[in-house]
C-alpha positions in Angstrom: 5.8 5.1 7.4 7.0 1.9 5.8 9.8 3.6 3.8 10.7 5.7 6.3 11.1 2.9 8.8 13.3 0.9 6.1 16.0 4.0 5.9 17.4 3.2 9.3 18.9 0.8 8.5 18.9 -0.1 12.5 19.1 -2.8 14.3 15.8 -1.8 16.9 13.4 -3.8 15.1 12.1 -1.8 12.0 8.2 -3.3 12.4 8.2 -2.0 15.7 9.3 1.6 15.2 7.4 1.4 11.8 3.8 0.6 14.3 5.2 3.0 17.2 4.9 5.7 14.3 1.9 5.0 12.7 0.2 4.8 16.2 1.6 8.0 17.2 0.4 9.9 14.6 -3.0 11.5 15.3 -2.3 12.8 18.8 1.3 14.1 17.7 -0.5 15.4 14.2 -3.0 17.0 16.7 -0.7 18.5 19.0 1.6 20.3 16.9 -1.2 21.6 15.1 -2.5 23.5 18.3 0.8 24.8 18.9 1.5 25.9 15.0 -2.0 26.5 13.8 -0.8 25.2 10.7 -1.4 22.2 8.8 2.0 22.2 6.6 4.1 23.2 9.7 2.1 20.1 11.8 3.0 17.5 9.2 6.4 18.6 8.2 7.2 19.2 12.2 6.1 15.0 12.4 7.9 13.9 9.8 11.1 15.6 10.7 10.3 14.3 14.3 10.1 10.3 12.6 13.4 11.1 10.7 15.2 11.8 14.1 13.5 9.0 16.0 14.6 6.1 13.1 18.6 8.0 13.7 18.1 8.3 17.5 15.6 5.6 18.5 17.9 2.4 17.3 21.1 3.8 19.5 19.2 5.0 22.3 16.6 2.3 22.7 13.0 3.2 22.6 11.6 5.8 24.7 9.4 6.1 27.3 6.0 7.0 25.3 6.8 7.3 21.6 4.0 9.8 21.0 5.2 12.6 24.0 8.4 12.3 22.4 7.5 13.0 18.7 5.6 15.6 19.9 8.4 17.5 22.0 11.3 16.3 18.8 8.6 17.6 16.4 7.9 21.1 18.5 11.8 21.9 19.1 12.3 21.0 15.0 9.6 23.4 14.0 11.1 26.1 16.4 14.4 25.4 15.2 13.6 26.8 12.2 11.5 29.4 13.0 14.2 30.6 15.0 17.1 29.7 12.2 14.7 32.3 9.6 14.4 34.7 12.1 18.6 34.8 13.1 17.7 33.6 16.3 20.0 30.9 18.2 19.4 27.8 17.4 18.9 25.0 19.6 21.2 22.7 21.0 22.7 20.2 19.0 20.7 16.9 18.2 22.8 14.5 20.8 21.3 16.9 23.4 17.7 17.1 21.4 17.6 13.7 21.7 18.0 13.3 25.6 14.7 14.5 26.7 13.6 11.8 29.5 12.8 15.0 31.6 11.0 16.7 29.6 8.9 13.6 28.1 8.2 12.7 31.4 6.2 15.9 32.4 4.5 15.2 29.2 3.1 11.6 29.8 1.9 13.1 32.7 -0.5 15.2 30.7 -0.9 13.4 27.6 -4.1 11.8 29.5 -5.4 14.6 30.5 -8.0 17.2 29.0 -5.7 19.4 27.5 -4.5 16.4 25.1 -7.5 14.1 25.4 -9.4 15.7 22.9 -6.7 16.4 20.5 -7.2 14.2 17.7 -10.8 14.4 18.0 -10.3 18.5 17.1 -8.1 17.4 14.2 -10.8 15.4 12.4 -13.7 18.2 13.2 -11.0 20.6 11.7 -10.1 18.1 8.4 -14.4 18.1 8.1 -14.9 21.8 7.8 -17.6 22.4 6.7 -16.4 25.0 3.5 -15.1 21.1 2.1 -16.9 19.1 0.1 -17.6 15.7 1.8 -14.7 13.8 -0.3 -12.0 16.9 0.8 -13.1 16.4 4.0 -12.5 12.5 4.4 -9.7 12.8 2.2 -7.6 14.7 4.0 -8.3 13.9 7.2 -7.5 10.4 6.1 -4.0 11.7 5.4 -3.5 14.5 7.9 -5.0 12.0 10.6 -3.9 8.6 10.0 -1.0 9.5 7.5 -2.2 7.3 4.6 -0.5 7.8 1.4 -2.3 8.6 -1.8 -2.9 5.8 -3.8 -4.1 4.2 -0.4 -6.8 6.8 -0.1 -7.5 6.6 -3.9 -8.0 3.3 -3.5 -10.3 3.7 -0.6 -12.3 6.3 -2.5 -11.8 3.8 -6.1 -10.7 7.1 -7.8 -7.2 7.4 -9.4 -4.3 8.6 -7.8 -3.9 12.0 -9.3 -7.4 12.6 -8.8 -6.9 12.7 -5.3 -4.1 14.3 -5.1 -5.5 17.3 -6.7 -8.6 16.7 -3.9 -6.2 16.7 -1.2 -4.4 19.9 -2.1 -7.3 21.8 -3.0 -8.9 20.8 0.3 -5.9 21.6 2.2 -5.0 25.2 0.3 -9.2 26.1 1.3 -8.7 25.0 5.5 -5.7 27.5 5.3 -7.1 30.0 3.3 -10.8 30.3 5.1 -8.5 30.8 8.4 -10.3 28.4 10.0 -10.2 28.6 13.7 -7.8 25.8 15.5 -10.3 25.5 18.8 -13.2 22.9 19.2 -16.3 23.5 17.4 -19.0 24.6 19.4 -22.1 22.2 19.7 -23.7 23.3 16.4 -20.7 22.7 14.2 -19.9 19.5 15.6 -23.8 18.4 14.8 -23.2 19.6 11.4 -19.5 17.5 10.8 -20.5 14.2 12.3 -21.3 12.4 9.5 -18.0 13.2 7.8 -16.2 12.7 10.5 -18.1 8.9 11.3 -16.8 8.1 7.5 -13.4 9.6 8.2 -13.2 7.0 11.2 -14.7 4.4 9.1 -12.5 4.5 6.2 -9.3 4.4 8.7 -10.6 1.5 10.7 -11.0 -0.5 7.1 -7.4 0.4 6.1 -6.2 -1.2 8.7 -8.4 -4.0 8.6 -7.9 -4.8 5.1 -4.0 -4.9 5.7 -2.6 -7.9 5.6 0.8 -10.0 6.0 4.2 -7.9 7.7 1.3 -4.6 6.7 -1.2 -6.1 9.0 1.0 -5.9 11.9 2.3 -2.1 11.3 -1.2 -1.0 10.3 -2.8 -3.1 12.7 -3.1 -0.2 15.0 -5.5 1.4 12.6 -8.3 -0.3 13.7 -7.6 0.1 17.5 -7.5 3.8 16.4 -10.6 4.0 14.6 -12.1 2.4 17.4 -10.8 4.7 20.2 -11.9 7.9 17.9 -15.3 6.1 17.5 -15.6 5.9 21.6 -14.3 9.2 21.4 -16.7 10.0 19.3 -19.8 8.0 21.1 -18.6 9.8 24.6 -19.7 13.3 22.8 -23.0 12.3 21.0 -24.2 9.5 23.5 -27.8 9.5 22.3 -26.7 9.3 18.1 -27.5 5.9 17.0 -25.5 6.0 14.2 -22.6 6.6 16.4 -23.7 3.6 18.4 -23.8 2.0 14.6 -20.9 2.9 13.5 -18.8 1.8 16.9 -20.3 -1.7 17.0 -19.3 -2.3 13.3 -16.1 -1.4 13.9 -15.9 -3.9 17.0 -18.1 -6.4 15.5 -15.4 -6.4 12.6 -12.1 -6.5 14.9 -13.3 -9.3 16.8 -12.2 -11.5 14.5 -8.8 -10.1 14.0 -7.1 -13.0 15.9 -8.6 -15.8 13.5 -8.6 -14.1 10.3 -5.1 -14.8 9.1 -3.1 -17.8 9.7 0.2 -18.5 11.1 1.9 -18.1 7.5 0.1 -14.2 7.4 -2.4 -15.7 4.5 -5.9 -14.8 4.6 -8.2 -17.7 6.3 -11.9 -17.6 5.0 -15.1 -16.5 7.1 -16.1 -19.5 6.7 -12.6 -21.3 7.8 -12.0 -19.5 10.7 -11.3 -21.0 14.3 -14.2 -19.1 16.1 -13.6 -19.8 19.2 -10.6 -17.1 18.4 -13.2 -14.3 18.2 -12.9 -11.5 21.0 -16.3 -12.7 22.5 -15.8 -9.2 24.5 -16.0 -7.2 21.8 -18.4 -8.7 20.1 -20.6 -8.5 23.4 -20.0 -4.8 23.3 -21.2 -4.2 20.0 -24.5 -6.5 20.5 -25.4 -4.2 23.6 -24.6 -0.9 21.4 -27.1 -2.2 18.6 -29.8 -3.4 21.0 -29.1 0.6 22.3 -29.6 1.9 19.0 -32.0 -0.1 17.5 -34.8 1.3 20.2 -34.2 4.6 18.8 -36.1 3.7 15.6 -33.9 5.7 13.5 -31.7 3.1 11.5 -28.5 4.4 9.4 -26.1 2.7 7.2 -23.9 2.2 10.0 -26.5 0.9 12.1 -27.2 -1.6 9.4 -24.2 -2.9 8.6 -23.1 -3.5 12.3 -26.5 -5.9 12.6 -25.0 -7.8 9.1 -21.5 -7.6 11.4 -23.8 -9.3 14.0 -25.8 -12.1 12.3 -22.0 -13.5 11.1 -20.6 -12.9 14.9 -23.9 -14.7 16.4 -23.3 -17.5 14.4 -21.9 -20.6 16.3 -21.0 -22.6 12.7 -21.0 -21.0 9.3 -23.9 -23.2 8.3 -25.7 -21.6 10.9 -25.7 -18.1 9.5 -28.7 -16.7 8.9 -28.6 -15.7 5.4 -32.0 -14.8 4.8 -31.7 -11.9 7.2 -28.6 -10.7 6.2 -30.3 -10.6 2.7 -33.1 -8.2 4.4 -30.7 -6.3 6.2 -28.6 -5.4 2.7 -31.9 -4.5 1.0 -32.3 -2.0 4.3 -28.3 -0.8 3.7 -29.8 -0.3 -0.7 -32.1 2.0 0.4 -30.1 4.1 2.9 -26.6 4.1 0.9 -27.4 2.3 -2.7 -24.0 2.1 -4.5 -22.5 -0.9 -6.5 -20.3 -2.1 -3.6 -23.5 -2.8 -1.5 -25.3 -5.1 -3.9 -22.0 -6.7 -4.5 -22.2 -8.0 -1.3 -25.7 -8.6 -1.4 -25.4 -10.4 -4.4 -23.1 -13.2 -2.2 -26.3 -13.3 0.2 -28.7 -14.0 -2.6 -26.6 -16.4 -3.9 -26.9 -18.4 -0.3 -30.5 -17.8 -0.1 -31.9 -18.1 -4.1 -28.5 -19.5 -5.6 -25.9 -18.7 -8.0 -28.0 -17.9 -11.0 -30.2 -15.6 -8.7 -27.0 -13.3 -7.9 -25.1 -13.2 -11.0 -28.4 -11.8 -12.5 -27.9 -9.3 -9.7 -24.5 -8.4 -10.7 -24.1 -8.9 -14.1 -25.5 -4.8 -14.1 -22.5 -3.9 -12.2 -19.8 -5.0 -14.7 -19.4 -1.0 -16.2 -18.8 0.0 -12.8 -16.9 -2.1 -11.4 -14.6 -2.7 -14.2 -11.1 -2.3 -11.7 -12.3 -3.5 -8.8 -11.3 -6.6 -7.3 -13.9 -8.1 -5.5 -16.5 -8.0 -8.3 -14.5 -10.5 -10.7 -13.6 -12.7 -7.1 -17.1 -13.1 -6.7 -18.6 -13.3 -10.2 -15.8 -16.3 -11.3 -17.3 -18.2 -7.9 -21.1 -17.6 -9.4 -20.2 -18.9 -12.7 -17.9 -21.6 -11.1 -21.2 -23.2 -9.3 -23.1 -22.8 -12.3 -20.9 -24.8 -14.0 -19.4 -22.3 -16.5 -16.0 -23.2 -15.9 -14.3 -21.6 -18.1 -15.9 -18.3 -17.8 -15.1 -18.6 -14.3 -11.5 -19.2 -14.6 -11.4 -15.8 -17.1 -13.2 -13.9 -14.4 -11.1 -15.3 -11.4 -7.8 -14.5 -13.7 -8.9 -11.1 -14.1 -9.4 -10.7 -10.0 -5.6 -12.0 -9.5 -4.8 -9.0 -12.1 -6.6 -6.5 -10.0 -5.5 -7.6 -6.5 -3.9 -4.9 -4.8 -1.5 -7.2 -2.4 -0.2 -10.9 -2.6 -3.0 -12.0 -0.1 -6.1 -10.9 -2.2 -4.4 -12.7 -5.6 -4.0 -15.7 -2.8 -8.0 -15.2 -1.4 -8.7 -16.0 -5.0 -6.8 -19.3 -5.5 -8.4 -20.7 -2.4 -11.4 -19.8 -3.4 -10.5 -21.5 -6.4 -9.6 -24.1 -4.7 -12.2 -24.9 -2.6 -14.7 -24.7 -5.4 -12.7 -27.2 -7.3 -13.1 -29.5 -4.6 -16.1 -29.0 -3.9 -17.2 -29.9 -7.4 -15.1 -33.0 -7.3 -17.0 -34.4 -3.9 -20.7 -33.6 -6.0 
């Protein structure tokens, strides 16, 4: 919504109406798609709604509840045309659009209710149809749902752009053409989406939460999204422990939001971070939802990674972490979900527990796969850095500023840099 937001040119402040949008989305998305039964018509009737809110909004002043009036702008657009194809009148004029405080009100009324509660949670069983392939199905509820643009979701998927657009068209051209029916799934089908729709929330929660600078605060909301749908979620399969997993990750993770950047936007280190900051509250939460799960005896990736989330968050100092157990808990996350990313992050474990030699012989394996992705070079220029291999290290962490998507990843590496320099200066 960024460049949408820029095109007001308005003097209402463009952050705001870019986050009002964004956080809108899914239940607007979700509503227009009950009353249109189309996915097209949904989107289209949203965006035309945002074009008329950045034109109305900075004159008018904000309304009441941004989402009730997206949804009625996005509605009486959608009709517009339908009537305008048909010969029919067409509505009144936009000043008069525009004025809807009566009608929006009779909305908010409702918007809490049952009739819109479960909205966006239909929306994503929708997106995970079944007839999709398990990327379709994340993919394009990532951009029906949240509204993420492609490269973002390419990014998220480490696939190239035109790759998944072709995923996201194809998936989108099937849900139309199997006529797949716009009510909740009965019991059984929702049984059979849930895992897609647990990575679907996943995958938004970690766009958010790897947004940083002005993006952190317009796709902030993303998190507190992911973790509403997750509750959502959690309300519907009370006795899944990968849904108890999956909900304490993502509130294990956003506890930290309020330490993990500092007053200049720039990323602040794990280990840097003021943690008395941390949402002790959420972190709580998530502790009681893995001690819940964990008695179930059925551990899942999610469930895994929340107790990794956990032995960080339990930690009263960094040098208090317990690294050994994280180590064991990563070997647990190999075996359930083994891909490259995992031992990565392993590998920084290892290094803590057996050294740096111990985890670049760990990753060293990885270099063919993870050729263009960021992270990989961060971390192997910081082995090679301890083991004294300096200039291999500086060649590595040159390679990581190439790859960085944003300014704040190419500055993650020069403090890393940094630090490790002075480090080796105090030995």
């Amino acid at each position: 919504m960024s460049d949408m937001a820029s095109m007001g040119g308005c003097s209402l402040d463009g952050a705001w109406i870019d986050a009002a949008l964004t956080a809108a989305r899914p239940q607007a998305v979700a509503a227009l798609l009950r009353y249109f039964r189309d996915l097209d018509t949904a989107e289209e009737a949203f965006q035309d709604a945002c074009l008329r809110a950045l034109k109305a909004w900075p004159g008018n002043g904000p309304p009441r509840d941004p989402t009730a009036w997206l949804i009625l702008v996005g509605r009486n657009a959608a009709l517009d045309g339908v009537r305008k194809r048909s010969k029919s009148a067409p509505l009144p004029a936009e000043a008069l659009i525009s004025d809807l405080e009566d009608a929006e009100a009779s909305l908010v009324e409702r918007l809490d209710g049952d009739h819109y509660r479960d909205d966006v949670l239909r929306l994503l069983f929708i997106c995970c149809h079944p007839d999709l392939t398990a990327t379709q199905q994340v993919a394009v509820a990532l951009r029906i749902v949240s509204g993420l643009n492609v490269r973002q979701i390419a990014r998220a998927f480490l696939v190239g752009e035109s790759a998944m657009e072709q995923r996201i068209t194809r998936a989108k051209a099937r849900i139309g053409a199997a006529g797949v029916p716009f009510g909740a799934p009965d019991a059984a089908e929702q049984v059979t989406r849930l895992n897609a729709v647990a990575a679907m929330i996943y995958l938004i929660f970690n766009e958010g939460y790897s947004a940083s600078g002005e993006a952190a605060a317009t796709r902030g909301s993303l998190c507190d999204e992911a973790i509403r749908l997750a509750r959502l979620l959690l309300r519907l399969f009370q006795g899944e422990p990968e849904v108890m997993g999956l909900t304490a990750l993502l509130l294990l993770q956003h506890a930290r939001a309020a330490a993990r950047f500092d007053t200049e936007g720039a990323v602040v280190l794990l280990e840097d971070q003021d943690r008395s900051l941390w949402n002790r509250r959420m972190i709580d939460e998530g502790l009681a939802l893995i001690d819940k799960a964990v008695r179930h005896r059925r551990p899942g990736p999610y469930l895994v990674q929340a107790a990794i989330a956990a032995e960080h968050d339990r930690a009263p100092r960094p040098e208090a972490t317990n690294w050994a157990r994280i180590d064991l808990l990563y070997g647990d996350l190999e075996q359930l979900a083994p891909s490259p990313v995992v031992t990565l992050n392993r590998a920084v474990a290892v290094a803590k527990v057996a050294g740096p030699g111990a985890a670049l012989a760990m990753i060293e394996p990885l270099a063919a796969k993870l050729s263009g992705y960021f992270y990989f070079f961060g971390l192997r220029g910081g082995l090679l850095f301890q083991l004294g291999r300096r200039e291999e290290a500086r060649a590595a962490f040159d390679q990581a500023i190439a790859l960085a998507n944003t300014p704040a990843e190419a500055t993650h590496i020069r403090l890393h840099l940094d630090r490790l320099e002075r480090d080796g200066a105090a030995s």
